[in-house]
C-alpha positions in Angstrom: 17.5 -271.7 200.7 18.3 -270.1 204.4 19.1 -273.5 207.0 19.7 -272.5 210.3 20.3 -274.3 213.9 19.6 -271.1 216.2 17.5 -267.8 216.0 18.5 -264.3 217.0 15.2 -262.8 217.8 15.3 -258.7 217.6 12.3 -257.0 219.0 11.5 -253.7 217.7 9.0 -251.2 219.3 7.0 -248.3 217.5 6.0 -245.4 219.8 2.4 -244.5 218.4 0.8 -241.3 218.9 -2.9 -243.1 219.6 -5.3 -243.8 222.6 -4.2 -247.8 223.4 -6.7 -249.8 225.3 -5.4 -249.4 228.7 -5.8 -253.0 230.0 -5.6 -255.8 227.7 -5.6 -258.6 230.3 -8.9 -259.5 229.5 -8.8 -259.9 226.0 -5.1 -261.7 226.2 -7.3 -264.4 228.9 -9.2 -264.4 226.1 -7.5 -265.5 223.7 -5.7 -268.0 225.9 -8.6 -269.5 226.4 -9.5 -269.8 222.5 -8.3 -272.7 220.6 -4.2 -271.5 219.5 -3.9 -270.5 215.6 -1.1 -268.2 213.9 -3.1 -265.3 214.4 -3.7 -265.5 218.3 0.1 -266.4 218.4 1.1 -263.1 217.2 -1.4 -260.9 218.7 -0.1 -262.7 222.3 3.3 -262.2 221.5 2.9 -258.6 220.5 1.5 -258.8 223.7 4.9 -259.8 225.1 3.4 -262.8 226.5 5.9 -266.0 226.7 5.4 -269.8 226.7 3.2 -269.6 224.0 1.1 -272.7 223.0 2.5 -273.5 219.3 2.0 -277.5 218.8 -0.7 -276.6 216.1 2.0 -276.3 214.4 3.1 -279.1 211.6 5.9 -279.2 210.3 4.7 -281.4 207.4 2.4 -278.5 206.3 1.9 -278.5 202.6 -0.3 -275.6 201.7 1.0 -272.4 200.4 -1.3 -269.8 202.9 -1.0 -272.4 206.4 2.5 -272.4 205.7 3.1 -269.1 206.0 1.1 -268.2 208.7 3.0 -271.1 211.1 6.0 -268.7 209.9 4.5 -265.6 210.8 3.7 -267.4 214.4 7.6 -268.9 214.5 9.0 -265.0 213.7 6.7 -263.7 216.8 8.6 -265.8 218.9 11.8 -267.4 220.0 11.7 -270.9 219.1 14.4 -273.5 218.8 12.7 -275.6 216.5 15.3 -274.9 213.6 13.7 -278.3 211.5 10.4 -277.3 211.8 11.0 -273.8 210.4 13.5 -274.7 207.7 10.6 -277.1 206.2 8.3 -274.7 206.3 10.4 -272.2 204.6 11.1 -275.0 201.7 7.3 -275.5 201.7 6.5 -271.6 201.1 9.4 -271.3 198.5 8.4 -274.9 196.4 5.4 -272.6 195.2 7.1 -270.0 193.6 6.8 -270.3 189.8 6.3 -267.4 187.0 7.9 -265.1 189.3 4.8 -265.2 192.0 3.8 -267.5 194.5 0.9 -270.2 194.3 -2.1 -269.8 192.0 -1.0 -267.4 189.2 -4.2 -265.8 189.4 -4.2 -265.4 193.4 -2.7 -262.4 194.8 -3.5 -262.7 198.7 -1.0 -265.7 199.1 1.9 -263.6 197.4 0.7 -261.2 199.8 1.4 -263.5 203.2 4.2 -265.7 201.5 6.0 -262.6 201.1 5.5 -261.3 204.8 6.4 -264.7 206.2 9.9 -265.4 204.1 10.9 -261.6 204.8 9.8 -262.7 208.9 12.6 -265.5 208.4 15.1 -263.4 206.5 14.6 -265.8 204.1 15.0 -263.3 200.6 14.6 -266.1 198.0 12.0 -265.0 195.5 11.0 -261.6 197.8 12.4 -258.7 194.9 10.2 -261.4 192.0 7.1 -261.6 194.5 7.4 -257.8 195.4 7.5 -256.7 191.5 4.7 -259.2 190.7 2.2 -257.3 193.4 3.0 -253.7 192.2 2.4 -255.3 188.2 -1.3 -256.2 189.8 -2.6 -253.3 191.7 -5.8 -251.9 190.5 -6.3 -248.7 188.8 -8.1 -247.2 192.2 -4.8 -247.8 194.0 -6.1 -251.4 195.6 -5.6 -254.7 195.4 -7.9 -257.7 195.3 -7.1 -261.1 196.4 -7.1 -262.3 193.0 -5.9 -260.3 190.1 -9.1 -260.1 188.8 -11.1 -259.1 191.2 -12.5 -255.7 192.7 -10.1 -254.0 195.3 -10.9 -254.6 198.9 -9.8 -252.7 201.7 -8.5 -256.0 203.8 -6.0 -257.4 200.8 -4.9 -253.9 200.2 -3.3 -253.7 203.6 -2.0 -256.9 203.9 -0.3 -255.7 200.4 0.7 -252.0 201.7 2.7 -254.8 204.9 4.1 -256.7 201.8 5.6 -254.0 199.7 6.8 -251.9 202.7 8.8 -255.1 204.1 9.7 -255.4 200.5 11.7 -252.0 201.0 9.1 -250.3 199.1 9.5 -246.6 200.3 6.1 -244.9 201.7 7.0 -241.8 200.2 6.6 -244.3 196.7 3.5 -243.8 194.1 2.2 -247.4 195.0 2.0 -246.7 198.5 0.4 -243.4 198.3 -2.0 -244.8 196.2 -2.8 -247.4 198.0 -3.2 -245.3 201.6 -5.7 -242.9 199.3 -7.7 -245.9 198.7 -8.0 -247.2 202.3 -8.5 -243.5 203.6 -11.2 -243.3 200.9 -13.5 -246.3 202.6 -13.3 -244.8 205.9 -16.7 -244.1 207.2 -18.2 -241.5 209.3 -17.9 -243.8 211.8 -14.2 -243.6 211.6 -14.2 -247.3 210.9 -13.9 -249.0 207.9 -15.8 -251.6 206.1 -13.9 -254.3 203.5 -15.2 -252.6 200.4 -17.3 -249.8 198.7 -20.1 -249.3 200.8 -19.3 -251.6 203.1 -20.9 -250.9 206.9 -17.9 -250.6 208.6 -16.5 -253.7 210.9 -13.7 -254.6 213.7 -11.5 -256.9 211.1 -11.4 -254.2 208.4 -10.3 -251.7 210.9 -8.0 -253.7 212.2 -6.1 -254.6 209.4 -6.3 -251.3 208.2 -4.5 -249.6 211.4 -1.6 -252.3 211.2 -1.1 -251.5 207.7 -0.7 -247.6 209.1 1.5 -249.1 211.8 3.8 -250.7 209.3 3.6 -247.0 207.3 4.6 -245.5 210.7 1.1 -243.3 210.6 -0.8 -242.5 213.4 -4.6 -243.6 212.7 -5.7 -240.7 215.1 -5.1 -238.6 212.1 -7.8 -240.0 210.4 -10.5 -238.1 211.7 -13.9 -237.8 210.7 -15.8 -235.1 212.9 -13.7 -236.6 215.8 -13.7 -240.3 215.1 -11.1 -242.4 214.2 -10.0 -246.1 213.2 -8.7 -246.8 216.5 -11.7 -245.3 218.5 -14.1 -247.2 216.4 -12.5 -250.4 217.0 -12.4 -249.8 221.3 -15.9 -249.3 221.4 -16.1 -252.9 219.9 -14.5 -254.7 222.9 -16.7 -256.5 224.9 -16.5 -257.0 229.1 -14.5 -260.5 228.4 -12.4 -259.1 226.4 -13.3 -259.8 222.9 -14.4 -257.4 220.2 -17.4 -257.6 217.8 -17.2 -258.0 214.2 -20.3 -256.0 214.0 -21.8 -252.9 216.0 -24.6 -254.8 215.7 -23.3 -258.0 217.1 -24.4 -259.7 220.2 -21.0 -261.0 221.0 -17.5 -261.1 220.5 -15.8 -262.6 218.1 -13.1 -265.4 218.3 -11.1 -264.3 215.0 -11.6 -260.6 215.2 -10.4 -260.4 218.3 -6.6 -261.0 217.8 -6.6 -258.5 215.0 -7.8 -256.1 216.5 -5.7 -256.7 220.2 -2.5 -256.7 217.7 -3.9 -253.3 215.9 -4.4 -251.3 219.1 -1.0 -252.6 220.5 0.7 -250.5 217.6 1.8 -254.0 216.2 1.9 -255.0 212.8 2.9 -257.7 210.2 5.6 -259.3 211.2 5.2 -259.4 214.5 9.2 -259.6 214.5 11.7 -260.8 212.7 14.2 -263.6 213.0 17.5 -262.5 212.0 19.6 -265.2 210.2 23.1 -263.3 210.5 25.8 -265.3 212.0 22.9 -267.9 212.6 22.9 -269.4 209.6 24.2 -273.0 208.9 23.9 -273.7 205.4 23.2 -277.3 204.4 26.0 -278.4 201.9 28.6 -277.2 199.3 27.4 -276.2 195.8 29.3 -276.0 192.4 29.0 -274.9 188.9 31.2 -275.8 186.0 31.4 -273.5 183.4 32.0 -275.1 179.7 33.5 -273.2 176.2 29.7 -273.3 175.0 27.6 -274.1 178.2 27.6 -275.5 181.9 28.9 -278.7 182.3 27.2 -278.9 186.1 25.4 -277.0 188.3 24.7 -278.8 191.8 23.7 -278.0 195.2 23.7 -279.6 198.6 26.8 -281.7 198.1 29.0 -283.3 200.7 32.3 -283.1 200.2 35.9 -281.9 202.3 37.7 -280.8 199.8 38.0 -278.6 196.1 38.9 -281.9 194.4 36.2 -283.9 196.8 33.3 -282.2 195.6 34.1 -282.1 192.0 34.9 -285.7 192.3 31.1 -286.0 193.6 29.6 -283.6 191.2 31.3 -285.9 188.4 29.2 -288.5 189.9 25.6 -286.6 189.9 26.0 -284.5 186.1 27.9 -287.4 185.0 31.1 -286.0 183.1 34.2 -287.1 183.4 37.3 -285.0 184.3 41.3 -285.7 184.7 43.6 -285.6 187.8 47.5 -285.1 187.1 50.1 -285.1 189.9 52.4 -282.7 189.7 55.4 -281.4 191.9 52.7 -278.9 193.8 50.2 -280.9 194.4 46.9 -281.9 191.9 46.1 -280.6 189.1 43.2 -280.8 187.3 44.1 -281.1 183.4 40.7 -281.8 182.0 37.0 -281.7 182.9 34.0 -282.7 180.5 36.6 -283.4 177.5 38.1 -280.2 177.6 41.4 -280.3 177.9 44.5 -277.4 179.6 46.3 -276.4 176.7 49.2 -273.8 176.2 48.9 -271.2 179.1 45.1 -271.9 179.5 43.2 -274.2 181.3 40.8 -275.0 184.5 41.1 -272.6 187.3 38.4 -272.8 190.5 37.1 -270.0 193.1 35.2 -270.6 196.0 33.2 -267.9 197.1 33.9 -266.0 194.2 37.7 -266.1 195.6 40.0 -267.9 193.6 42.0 -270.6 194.8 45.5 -270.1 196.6 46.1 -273.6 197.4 45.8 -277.0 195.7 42.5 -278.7 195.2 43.2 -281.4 197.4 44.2 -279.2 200.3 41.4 -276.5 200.3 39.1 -277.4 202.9 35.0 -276.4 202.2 32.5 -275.5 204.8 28.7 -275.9 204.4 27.3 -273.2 202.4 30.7 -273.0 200.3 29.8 -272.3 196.5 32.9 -273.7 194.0 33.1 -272.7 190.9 35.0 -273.7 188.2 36.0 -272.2 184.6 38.3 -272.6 182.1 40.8 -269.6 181.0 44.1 -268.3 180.4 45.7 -265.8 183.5 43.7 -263.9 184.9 40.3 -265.0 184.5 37.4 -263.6 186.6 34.3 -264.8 188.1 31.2 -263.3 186.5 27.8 -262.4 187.8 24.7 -261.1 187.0 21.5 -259.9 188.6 18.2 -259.2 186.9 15.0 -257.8 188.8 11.5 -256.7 187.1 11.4 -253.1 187.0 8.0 -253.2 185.4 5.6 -255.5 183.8 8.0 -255.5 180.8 11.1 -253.9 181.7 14.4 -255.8 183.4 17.1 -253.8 184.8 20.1 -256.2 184.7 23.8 -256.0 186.4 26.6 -257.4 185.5 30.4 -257.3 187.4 33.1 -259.4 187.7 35.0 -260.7 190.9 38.9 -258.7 191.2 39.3 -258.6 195.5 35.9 -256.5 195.4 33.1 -256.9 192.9 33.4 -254.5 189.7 31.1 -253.5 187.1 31.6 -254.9 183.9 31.2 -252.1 181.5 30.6 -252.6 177.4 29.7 -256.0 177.7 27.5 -258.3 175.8 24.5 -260.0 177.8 21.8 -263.0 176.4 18.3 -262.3 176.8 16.9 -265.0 176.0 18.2 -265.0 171.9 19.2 -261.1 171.8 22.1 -259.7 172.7 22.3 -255.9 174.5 25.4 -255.0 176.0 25.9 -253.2 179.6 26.8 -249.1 180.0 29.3 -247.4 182.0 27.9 -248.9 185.7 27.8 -252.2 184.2 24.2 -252.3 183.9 21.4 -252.2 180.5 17.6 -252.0 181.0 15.9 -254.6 178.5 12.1 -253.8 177.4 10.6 -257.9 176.6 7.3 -257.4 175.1 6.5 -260.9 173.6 5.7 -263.4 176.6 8.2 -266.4 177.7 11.2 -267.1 180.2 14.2 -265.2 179.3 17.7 -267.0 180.8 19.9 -263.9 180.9 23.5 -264.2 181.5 27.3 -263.3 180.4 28.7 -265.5 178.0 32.1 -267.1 178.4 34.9 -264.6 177.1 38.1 -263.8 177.0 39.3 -263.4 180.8 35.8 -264.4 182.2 34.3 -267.1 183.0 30.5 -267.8 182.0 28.2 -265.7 184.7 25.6 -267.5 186.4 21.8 -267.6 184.6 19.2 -265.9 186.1 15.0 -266.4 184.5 12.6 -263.8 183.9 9.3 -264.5 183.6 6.9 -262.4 181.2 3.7 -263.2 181.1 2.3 -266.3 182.0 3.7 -268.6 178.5 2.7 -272.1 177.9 3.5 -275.0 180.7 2.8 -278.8 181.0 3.8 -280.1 184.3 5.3 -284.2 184.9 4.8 -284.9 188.6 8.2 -286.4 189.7 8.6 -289.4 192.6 11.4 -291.3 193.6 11.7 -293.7 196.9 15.1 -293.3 198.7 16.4 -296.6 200.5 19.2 -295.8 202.7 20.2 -297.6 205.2 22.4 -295.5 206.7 20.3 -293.0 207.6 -1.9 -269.5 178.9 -0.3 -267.3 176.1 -0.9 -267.9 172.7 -3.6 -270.2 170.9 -1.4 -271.1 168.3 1.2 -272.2 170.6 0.5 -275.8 171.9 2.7 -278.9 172.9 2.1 -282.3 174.4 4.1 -284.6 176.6 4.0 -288.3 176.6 3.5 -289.0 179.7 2.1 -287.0 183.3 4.5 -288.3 185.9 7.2 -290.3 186.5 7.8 -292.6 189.2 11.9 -293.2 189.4 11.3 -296.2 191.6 13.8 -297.2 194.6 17.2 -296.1 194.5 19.8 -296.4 196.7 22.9 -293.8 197.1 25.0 -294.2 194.1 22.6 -295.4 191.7 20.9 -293.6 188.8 17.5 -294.0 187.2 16.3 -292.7 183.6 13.3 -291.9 182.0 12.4 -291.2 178.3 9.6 -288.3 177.8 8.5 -287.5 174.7 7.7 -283.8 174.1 5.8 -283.0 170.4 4.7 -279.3 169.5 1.0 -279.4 168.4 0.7 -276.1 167.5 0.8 -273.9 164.7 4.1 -272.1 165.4 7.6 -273.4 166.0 8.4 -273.0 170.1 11.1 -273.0 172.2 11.2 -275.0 175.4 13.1 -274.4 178.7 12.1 -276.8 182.1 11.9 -275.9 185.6 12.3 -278.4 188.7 10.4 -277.8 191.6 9.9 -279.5 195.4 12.5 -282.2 196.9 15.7 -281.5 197.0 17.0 -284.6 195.8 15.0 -283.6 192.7 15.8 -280.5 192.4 19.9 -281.0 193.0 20.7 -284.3 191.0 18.0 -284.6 187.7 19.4 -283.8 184.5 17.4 -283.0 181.1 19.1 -284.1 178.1 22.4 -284.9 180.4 22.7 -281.1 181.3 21.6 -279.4 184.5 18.1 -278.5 183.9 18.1 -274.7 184.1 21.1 -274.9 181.2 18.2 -277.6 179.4 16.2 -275.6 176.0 14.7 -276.9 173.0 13.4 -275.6 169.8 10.6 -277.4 167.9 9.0 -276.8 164.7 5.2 -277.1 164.3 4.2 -280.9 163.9 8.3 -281.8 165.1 8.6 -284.4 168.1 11.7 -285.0 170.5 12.8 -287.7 173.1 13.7 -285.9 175.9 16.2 -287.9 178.6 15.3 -287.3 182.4 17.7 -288.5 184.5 17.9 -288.9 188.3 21.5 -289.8 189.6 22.0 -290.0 193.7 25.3 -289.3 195.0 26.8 -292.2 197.0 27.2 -289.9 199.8 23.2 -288.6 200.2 21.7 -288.6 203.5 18.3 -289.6 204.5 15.4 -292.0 203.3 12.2 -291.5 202.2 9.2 -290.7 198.9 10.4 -287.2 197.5 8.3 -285.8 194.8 8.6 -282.9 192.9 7.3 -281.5 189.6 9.1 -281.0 186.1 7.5 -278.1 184.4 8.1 -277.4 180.8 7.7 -274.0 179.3 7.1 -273.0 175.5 7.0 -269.7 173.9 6.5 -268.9 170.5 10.0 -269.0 168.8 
């Protein structure tokens, strides 16, 4: 997740080819006069107009689609308000789950939460969100704001803004597509209308002509015996400055008109964007501990100065214990979880995916610092791997190791899920999954590299039960298939009040009611106190699976241990989701 303390705000401006309303200073009175929203934010600011009124703003916003229009109204502007905007991105990014954001079978919030991340230069989740809109775009080249619905011309340009922020190339099938469709439901009018047959209206135009800004088209060339998109929606503004929904309509109309102002300005979706680079203050040090046969920890957020600091705190929240020698240079860390340096091997660290040049107690971290540790013989190399949908079924995956730069690692075994397919000559494989589930893909340990981090595809939409998760901080010091079924004991758990330093544990009991044996992985979502320092089964829950024959039942430990160091007070809840595919 992006933190950050101060925004670079970089303005770009699109020379348009089209007639522009020459005098917008009625419609920006207007909607000055209106009561403030996202939407009049933006169409003021592509306005260039300053001060803006933003204190409808909450920064304690909890929907998906509210959310990421209050970030869509920060990107427009330059605001300060570094807190406000880092909750709101958390809020947006809490919602991701089977690859998508929100409702599984709701499109149009993948749609904005997309646009409003990418506004941020937040790109957590954008390449999942991105693949899970081209997987649901109708036949006709549209989208729908649901996945099952009929296209409409609206959602279909809010998805052209998605996938073209999304680095989707116009030049690409799903964009061409996509224009064809819009271009299609253009009426004689030269305006359009939100579906098939639809009389044409100012909002449907409107978001139609920033979609075309966003492709870089000029709407002029859509011309129907002389009429166009643009010169539809001018004949729709009124004397004060608004524009009608409707022809028909008496008067203007308080929610078309910042559309369409925004439209004719040769604006589009973002507004701007906020760029992050050398902005960015990460919250915390993270660390992973790579084991023989699986991760011993894998943490995030931590507070610690040093190497041997934050793996004396990570001991603390995964709860394994580990073995400091002194030696004539300085520390040196002999054993971690029970596994022990032996002969010419034993526990090296990088940080950064550099390895260490100095002794553990010396190396001093900085926020956003990532340690990890692995156990080897000389060298050993950091591993990583990347995996993005390509498809509805198909995963491209890359793997490379860490040697000064990053270098493919060629002829090597990967896990999906329980197969095994090994990389080609550029350190890469494509994998087809037909059977639905969540596949962990990653690099086993080997000989002269360390375990690679995991990364989860989603196919399909599987089997989940969800345990809503709560635990009061007091600190003083500040689908799928039928036969596949499973129950757990209980639907939330409430860890009670803990101070820093203590640990709380609860006992879920998981049966498989179904007809088939399954296997089980978990997924922790919202807080992150929950999301950094619970455990499943006394390993980090995205390392946690189980397998379950039909009828079979299985105590499951869930484990909530606070660092001694955690700042802050307050209820955090989150969710525990468990996932079962047929095994």
């Amino acid at each position: 997740m992006k933190k950050f303390v101060s925004f670079l705000l970089l303005v770009s401006f699109t020379v348009m080819p089209f007639s522009l309303v020459a005098d917008n200073s009625a419609t920006i009175t207007y909607l000055q006069n209106q009561t403030q929203n996202s939407w009049v934010t933006q169409a003021l600011a592509a306005a260039n107009i300053d001060d803006l009124d933003i204190s409808y703003i909450d920064a304690n916003e909890t929907a998906l689609m509210q959310a990421s229009k209050y970030l869509l109204a920060f990107a427009a502007m330059d605001s300060s308000d570094a807190d406000t905007v880092n909750a709101l991105i958390d809020t947006v990014n809490s919602y991701f789950n089977n690859n998508q954001l929100g409702e599984i079978t709701q499109l149009n919030d993948d749609f904005w939460g997309l646009l409003a991340l990418s506004s941020v230069s937040s790109t957590d989740n954008i390449e999942a969100i991105k693949n899970f809109i081209i997987t649901n775009q109708n036949a006709d080249g549209g989208w729908s704001w649901s996945t099952e619905g009929d296209s409409d011309t609206n959602d279909t340009a809010a998805a052209i803004m998605a996938l073209l922020e999304a680095n989707v190339a116009v030049s690409d099938a799903v964009i061409v597509d996509a224009l064809n469709y819009l271009q299609a439901h253009q009426n004689a009018d030269g305006g359009i209308g939100y579906s098939t047959d639809s009389e044409s209206d100012g909002a449907s135009t409107a978001w139609v002509i920033t979609a075309l800004n966003k492709a870089e088209i000029n709407p002029g060339d859509w011309n129907i015996d002389g009429n166009t998109p643009n010169l539809f929606l001018e004949s729709l503004l009124q004397e004060d400055g608004s524009y009608l929904w409707m022809p028909s309509d008496e008067q203007g109309s308080a929610f078309v008109t910042p559309y369409a102002l925004q439209a004719l300005l040769g604006s589009t979706y973002p507004v701007n964007h906020i760029n992050l680079e050398n902005n960015e203050t990460p919250f915390g040090k993270s660390i992973r501990i790579e084991g023989l046969e699986n991760t011993i920890c894998l943490a995030d957020n931590l507070e610690a100065g040093t190497v041997l600091d934050l793996l004396v705190v990570a001991a603390a929240v995964c709860n394994f214990e580990y073995l400091v020698e002194e030696t004539a240079y300085g520390p040196y860390v002999a054993s971690i979880g029970g596994i022990d340096a032996e002969g010419m091997s034993g526990w090296q660290y990088w940080v950064n995916w550099e390895g260490g040049a100095v002794s553990v107690d010396t190396y001093q971290l900085v926020d956003g610092d990532q340690v990890l540790w692995g156990y080897g013989g000389w060298p050993t190399y950091a591993v990583k791997v990347e995996a993005n949908l390509q498809n509805e079924n198909d995963v491209l995956i890359q793997a490379q190791y860490f040697n000064e730069t990053w270098q493919n690692l060629t002829e090597t075994e990967v896990l999906v899920g329980s197969e095994t397919y090994t990389t080609d000559a550029n350190g890469q494989v494509t994998v087809t999954l037909n059977e639905d589930g969540v596949y962990p893909i990653f690099v086993e340990q080997a000989a002269q590299y360390v375990r690679s981090n995991k990364e989860y595809i989603t196919i399909g939409n599987g089997i989940s039960q969800t345990v809503d998760l709560t635990v009061n901080v007091n600190n003083d010091n500040g689908g799928g298939d039928d036969q596949v079924s499973f129950s757990v004991s209980q639907s939330s758990i409430d860890f009670g009040d803990l101070e820093p330093g203590q640990i709380a544990e609860n006992i879920l009991q998981v049966t498989n009611t179904g007809q088939v044996g399954i296997y089980m992985e978990a997924s922790i979502l919202g807080d992150d106190v929950l999301t950094n320092y619970t455990t499943l089964e006394q390993v980090a829950w995205p390392d946690f699976n189980q397998n379950l024959s039909s009828g079979a039942s299985e105590s499951i430990n869930v484990r909530l241990s606070l660092p001694g160091n955690l700042a802050g007070s307050g209820v955090k809840n989150g969710q525990l989701i468990f996932w079962a595919t047929a095994n």
